[in-house]
TORKOLDO-540305 format. One line per field, with one value per residue (C-alpha): x, y, z; chain; residue number from 0. Coordinates in steps of 0.02 Angstrom, whole numbers, m for minus. Layout:
TORKOLDO-540305
u <- c(X,...);
v <- c(Y,...);
w <- c(Z,...);
cadena <- c(A,...);
num <- c(NUM,...);
//
This chain:
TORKOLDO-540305
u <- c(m6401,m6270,m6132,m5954,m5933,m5838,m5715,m5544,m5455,m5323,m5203,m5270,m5249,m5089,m5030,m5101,m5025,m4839,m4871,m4885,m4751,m4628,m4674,m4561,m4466,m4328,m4280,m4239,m4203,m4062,m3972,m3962,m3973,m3800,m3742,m3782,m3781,m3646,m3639,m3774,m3896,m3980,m3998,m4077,m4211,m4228,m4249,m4394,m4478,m4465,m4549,m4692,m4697,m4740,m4871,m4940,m4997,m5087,m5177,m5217,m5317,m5393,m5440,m5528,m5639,m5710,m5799,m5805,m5676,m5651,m5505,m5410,m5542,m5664,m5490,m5458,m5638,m5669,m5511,m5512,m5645,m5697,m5614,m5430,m5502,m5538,m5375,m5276,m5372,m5354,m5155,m5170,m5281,m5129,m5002,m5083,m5102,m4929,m4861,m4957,m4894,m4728,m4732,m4807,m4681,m4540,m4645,m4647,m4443,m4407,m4563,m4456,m4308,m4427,m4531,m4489,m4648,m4632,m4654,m4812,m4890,m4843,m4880,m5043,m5094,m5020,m5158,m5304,m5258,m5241,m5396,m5474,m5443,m5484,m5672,m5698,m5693,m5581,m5576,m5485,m5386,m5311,m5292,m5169,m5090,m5067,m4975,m4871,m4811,m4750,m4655,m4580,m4546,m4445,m4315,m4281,m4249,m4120,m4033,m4018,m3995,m3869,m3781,m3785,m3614,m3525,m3621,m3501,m3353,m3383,m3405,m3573,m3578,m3457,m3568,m3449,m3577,m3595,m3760,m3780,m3804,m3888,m4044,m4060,m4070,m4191,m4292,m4269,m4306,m4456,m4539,m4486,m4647,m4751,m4921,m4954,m5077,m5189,m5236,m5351,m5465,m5512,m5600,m5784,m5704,m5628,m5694,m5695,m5594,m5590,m5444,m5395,m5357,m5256,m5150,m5122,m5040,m4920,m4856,m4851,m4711,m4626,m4624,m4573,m4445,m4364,m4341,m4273,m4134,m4097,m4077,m3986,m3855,m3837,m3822,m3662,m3616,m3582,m3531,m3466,m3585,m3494,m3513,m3696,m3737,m3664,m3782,m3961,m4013,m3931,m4009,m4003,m3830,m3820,m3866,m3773,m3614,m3660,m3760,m3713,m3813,m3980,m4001,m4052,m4190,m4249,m4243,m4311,m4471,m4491,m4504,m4619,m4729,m4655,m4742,m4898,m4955,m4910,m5011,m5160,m5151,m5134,m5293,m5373,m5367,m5362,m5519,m5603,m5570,m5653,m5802,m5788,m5775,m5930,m6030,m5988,m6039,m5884,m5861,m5996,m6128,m6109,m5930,m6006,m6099,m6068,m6084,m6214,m6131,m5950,m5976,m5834,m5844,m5848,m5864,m5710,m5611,m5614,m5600,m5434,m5372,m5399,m5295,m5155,m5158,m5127,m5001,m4902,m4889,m4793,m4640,m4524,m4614,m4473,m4481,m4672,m4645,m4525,m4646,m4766,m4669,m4642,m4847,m4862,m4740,m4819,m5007,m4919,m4906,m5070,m5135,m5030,m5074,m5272,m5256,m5204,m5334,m5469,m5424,m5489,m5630,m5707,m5673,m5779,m5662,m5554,m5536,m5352,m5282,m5077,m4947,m4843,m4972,m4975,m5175,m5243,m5078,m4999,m4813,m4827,m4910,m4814,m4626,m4731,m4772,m4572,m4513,m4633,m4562,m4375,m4434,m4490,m4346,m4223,m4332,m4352,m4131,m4129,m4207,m4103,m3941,m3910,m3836,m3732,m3860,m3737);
v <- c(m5483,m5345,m5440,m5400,m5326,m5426,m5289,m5382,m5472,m5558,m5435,m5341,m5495,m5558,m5360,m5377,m5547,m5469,m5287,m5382,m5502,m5388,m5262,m5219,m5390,m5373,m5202,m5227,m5397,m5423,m5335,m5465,m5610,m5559,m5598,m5782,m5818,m5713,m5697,m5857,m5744,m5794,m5960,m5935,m5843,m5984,m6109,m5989,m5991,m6161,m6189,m6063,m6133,m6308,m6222,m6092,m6262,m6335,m6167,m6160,m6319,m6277,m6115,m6188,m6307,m6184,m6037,m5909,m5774,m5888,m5967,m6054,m6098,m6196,m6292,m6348,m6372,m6477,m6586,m6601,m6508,m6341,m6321,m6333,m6239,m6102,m6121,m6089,m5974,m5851,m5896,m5841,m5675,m5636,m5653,m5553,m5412,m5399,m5397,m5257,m5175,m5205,m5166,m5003,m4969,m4992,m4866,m4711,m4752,m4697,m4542,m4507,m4468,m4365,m4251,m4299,m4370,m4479,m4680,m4712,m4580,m4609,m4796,m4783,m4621,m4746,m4899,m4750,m4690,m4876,m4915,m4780,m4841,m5007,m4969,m4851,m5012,m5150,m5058,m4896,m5015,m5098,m4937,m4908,m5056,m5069,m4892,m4946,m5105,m5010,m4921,m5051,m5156,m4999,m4984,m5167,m5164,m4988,m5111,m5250,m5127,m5032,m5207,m5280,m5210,m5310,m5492,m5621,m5512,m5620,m5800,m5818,m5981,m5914,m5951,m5877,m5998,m6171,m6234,m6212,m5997,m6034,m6133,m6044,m5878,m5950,m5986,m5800,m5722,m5843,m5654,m5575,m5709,m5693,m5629,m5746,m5847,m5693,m5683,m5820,m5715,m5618,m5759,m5671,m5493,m5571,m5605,m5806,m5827,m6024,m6006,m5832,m5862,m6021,m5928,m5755,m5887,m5962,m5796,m5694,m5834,m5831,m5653,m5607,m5766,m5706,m5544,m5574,m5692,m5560,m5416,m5534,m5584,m5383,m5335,m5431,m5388,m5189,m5208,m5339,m5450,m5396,m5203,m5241,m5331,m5190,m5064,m5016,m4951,m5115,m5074,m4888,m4922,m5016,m4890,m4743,m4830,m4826,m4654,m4565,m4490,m4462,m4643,m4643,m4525,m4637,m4797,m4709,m4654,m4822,m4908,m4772,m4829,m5052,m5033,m4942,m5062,m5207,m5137,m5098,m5276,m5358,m5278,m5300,m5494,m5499,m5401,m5512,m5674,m5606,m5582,m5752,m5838,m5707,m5772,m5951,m5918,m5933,m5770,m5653,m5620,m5434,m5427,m5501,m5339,m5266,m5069,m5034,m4911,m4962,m5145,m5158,m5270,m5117,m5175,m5307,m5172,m5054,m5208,m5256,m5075,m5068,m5222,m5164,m5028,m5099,m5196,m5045,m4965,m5129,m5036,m5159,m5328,m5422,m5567,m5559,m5565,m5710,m5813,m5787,m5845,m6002,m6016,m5975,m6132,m6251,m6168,m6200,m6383,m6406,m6328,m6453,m6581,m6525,m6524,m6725,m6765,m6689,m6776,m6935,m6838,m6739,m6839,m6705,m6625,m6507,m6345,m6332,m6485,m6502,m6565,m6737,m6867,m7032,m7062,m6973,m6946,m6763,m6764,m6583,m6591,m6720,m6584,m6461,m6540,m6598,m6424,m6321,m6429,m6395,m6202,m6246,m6327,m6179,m6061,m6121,m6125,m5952,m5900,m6007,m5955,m6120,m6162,m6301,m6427,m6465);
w <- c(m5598,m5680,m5759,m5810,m5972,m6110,m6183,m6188,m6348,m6385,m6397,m6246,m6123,m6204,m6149,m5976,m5967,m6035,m5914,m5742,m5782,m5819,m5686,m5572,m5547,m5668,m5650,m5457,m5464,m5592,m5479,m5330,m5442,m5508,m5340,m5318,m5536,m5600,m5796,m5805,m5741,m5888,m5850,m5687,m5783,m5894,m5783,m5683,m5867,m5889,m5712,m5751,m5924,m5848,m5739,m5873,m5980,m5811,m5794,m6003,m5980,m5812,m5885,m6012,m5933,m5798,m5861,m5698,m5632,m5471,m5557,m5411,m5317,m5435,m5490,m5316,m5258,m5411,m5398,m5206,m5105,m5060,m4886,m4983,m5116,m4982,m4892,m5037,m5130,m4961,m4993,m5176,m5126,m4974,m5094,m5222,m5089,m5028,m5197,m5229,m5048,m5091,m5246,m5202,m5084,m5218,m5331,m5162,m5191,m5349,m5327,m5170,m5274,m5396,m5277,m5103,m5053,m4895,m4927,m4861,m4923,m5109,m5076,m5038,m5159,m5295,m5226,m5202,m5403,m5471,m5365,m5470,m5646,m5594,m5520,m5677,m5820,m5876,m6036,m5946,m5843,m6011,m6123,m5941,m5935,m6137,m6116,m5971,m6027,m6183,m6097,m5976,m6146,m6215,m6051,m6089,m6273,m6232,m6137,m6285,m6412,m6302,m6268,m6443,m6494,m6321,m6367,m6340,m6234,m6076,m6014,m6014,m5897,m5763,m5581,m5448,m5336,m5439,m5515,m5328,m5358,m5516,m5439,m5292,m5407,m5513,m5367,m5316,m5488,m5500,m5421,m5604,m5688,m5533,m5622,m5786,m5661,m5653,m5826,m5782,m5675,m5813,m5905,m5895,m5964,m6102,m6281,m6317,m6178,m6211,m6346,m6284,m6104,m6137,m6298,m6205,m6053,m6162,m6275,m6112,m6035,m6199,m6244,m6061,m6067,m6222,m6150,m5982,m6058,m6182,m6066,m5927,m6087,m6136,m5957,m5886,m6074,m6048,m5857,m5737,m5643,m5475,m5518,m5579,m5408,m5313,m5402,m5308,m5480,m5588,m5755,m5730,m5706,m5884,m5959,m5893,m5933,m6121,m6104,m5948,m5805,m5896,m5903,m5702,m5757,m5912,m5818,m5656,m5754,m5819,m5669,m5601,m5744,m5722,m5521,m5550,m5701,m5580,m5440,m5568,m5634,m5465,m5396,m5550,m5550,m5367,m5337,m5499,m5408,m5248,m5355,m5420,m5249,m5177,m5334,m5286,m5124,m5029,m4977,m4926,m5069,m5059,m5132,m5298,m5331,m5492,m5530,m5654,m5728,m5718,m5741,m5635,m5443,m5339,m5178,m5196,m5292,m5119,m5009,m5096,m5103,m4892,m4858,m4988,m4896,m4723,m4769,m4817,m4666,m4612,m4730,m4741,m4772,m4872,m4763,m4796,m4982,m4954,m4874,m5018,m5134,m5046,m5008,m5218,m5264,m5157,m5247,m5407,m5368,m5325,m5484,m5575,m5469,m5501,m5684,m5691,m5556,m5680,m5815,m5722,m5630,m5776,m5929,m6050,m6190,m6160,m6278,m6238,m6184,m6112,m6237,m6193,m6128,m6085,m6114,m5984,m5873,m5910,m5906,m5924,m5751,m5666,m5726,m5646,m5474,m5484,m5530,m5413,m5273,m5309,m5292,m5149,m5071,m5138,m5076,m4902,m4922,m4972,m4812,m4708,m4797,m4882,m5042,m5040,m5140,m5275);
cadena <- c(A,A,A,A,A,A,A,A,A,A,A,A,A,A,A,A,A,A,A,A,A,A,A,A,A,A,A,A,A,A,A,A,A,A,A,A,A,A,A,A,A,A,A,A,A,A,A,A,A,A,A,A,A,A,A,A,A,A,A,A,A,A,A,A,A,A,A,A,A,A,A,A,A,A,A,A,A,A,A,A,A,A,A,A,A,A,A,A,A,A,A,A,A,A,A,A,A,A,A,A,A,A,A,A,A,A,A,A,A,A,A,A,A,A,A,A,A,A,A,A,A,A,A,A,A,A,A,A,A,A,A,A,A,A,A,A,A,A,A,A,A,A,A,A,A,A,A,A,A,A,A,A,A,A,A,A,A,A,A,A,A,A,A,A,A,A,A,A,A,A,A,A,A,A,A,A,A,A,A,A,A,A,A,A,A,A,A,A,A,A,A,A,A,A,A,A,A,A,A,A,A,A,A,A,A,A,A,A,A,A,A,A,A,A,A,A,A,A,A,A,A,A,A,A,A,A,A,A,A,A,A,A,A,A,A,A,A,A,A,A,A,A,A,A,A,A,A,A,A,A,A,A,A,A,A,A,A,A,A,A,A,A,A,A,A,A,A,A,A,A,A,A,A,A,A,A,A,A,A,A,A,A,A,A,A,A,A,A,A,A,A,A,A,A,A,A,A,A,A,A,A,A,A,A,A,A,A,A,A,A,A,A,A,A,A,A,A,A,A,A,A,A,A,A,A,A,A,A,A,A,A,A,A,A,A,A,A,A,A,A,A,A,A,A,A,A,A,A,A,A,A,A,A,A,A,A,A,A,A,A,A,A,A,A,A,A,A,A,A,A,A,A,A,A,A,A,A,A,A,A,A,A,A,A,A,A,A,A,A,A,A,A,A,A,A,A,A,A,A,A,A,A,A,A,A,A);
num <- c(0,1,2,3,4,5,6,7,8,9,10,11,12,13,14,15,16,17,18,19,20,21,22,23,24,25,26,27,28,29,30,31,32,33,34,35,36,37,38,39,40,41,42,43,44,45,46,47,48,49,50,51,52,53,54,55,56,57,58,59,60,61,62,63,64,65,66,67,68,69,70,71,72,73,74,75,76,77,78,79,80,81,82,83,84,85,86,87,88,89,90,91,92,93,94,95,96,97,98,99,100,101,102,103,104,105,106,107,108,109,110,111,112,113,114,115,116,117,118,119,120,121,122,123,124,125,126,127,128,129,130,131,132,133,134,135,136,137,138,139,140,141,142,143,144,145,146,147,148,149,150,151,152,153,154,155,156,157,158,159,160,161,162,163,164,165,166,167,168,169,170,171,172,173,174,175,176,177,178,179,180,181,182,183,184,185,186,187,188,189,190,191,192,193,194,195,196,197,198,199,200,201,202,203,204,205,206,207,208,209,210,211,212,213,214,215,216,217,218,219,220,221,222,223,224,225,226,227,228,229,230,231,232,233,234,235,236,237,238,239,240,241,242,243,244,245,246,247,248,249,250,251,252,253,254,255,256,257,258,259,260,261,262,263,264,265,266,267,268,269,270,271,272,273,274,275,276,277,278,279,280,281,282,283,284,285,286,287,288,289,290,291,292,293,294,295,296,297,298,299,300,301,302,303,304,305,306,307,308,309,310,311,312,313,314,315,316,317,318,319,320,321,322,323,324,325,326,327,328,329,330,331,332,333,334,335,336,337,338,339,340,341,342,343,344,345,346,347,348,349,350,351,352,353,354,355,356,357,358,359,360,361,362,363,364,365,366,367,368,369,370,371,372,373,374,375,376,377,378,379,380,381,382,383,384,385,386,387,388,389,390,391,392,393,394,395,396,397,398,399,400,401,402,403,404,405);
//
């Protein structure tokens, strides 16, 4: 049977781990989480990190122990059985495929502005072309994403560099909306990490993925971490929070206020490349944990074929690319994208909750084993059940309109 090729390192995963992370999430989303955070906008992203933090550990160790691409779904099935393991693996694979809808969608917006092409059809060119350098080799589909997140990391650091020279000219804990705003941000912003999970599906493309895997998890949180509460602290630094939550464009907006006009064309460019490396990544991992589930037999056998020249899953690649593509002729699917992130908090709590029912089940050594234990009981795990569920709870208030917790 063809096999995946081994081509990725460190450095290359730890990229691919930083590239979908900071995809498109910050650059659109700064702009609304002004709104309910104010100047603490950092804090909200803190508190997301520290809940994907919590979780990122639970996957290190999971990661470790299981040695296929199926990720999710040999967790759960392990832990519990293989009809959950199923149910939410199809919840991690929907998710995964709306984000990359959506985030196609928000791509045809900025080409719109560019060239004029109508949304649906720039959506879906950007899925066919992503689809492209993902069938052709992981190796192509890195050099892309290596290139991409370079370029997403350089709009950020314009911002902090722009912003250095206004550090400490506002009240960085002023919440026009309590602790209250602040929490139910956090839960919103929680989109801006969304991706750090996948790096697990690319266990069999990666070179001693044992200590890799688990290492490029943790520096991708805290490299993307660092950032976000950097840029969030420049931002509100150079303009107010209120003018910054008015903007559709908020970090384009940064900038032009220290640059002028050209900065709508720098920052527009960037996030041409921020949502096509987040679309390549997501059907990269997504289509890679099809192939794991077809080659655990869960899925149909045929979607675990492997090209022969490629080395790439072929016949999950296109399958992912067709459903991305439905969903974007749904156009506006924000509710959609909502509910995902509720169904992905209440995954992330079972993957904690899987990681401390292993260590009882399968008591073999671990290569990467959680920090803070009490013998075989994983605080790290229990903070992440604890935190997953608050999430979950602001989450569900956001789309009722509710913030009145504190």
């Amino acid at each position: 049977m063809v096999r995946l090729r081994r081509e990725l390192n460190l450095w290359q995963v730890t990229v691919a781990g930083v590239g979908i992370i900071l995809g498109a999430g910050i650059y659109a989303l700064i702009g609304v989480a002004a709104g309910g955070a104010g100047n603490a906008i950092w804090l909200a992203f803190l508190i997301s990190a520290i809940v994907a933090a919590f979780t990122g550990l639970s996957y290190a160790e999971l990661t470790s122990m299981f040695k296929g691409d199926a990720a999710e779904y040999d967790y759960f099935r392990k832990a519990f059985n293989s009809k959950i393991a199923f149910i939410f693996s199809i919840i991690i694979l929907a998710a995964g495929v709306v984000s990359a809808a959506t985030v196609s969608l928000g791509f045809a917006g900025y080409l719109i502005k560019i060239f004029n092409v109508p949304l649906i059809i720039g959506a879906i060119g950007l899925i066919l072309l992503m689809t492209i350098i993902n069938f052709t080799g992981i190796k192509e589909s890195a050099r892309f994403n290596t290139l991409s997140t370079f370029i997403e990391f350089g709009g950020l650091i314009l911002v902090i560099i722009l912003g250095i020279k206004s550090f400490g000219s506002v009240n960085y804990l002023e919440m026009p909306q309590g602790l209250s705003g602040v929490f139910s941000t956090a839960a919103l912003v929680f989109f801006a990490y969304m991706g750090f999970e996948s790096i697990v599906k690319l266990r069999e493309e990666t070179k001693n993925p044992d200590r890799n895997i688990p290492l490029a998890l943790i520096y991708s949180i805290i490299i993307t971490t660092i950032l976000y509460v950097v840029v969030s602290v420049a931002a509100v630094s150079i303009i107010k929070w209120q003018d910054l939550h008015a903007s559709s464009a908020p970090l384009a907006s940064v900038v032009a206020t220290s640059i002028g006009p050209v900065a709508f064309i720098i920052i527009g460019i960037v996030a041409l490349f921020s949502t096509a490396n987040t679309v390549l990544i997501t059907l990269v991992t997504n289509s890679r944990m099809i192939y794991g589930m077809a080659r655990e037999k869960s899925l149909p056998e045929v979607l675990a074929k492997v090209h022969k020249k490629t080395r790439t899953p072929w016949v999950a690649i296109f399958l992912i690319a067709f459903v991305a593509c439905l969903f974007v002729f749904a156009g506006d699917i924000e509710l959609v994208a909502n509910l995902t992130n509720l169904f992905l908090f209440a995954v992330f709590g079972m993957i904690n909750l899987s990681m401390m029912v292993l260590r009882y089940k399968i008591k073999t050594k671990r290569k990467f084993l959680c920090p803070l234990n009490i013998g075989r009981f994983s605080v790290v795990g229990l903070l992440g059940i604890i935190s997953s569920l608050v999430m979950f709870v602001f989450v569900v208030l956001n789309l009722i309109g509710m913030q009145t917790i504190f």
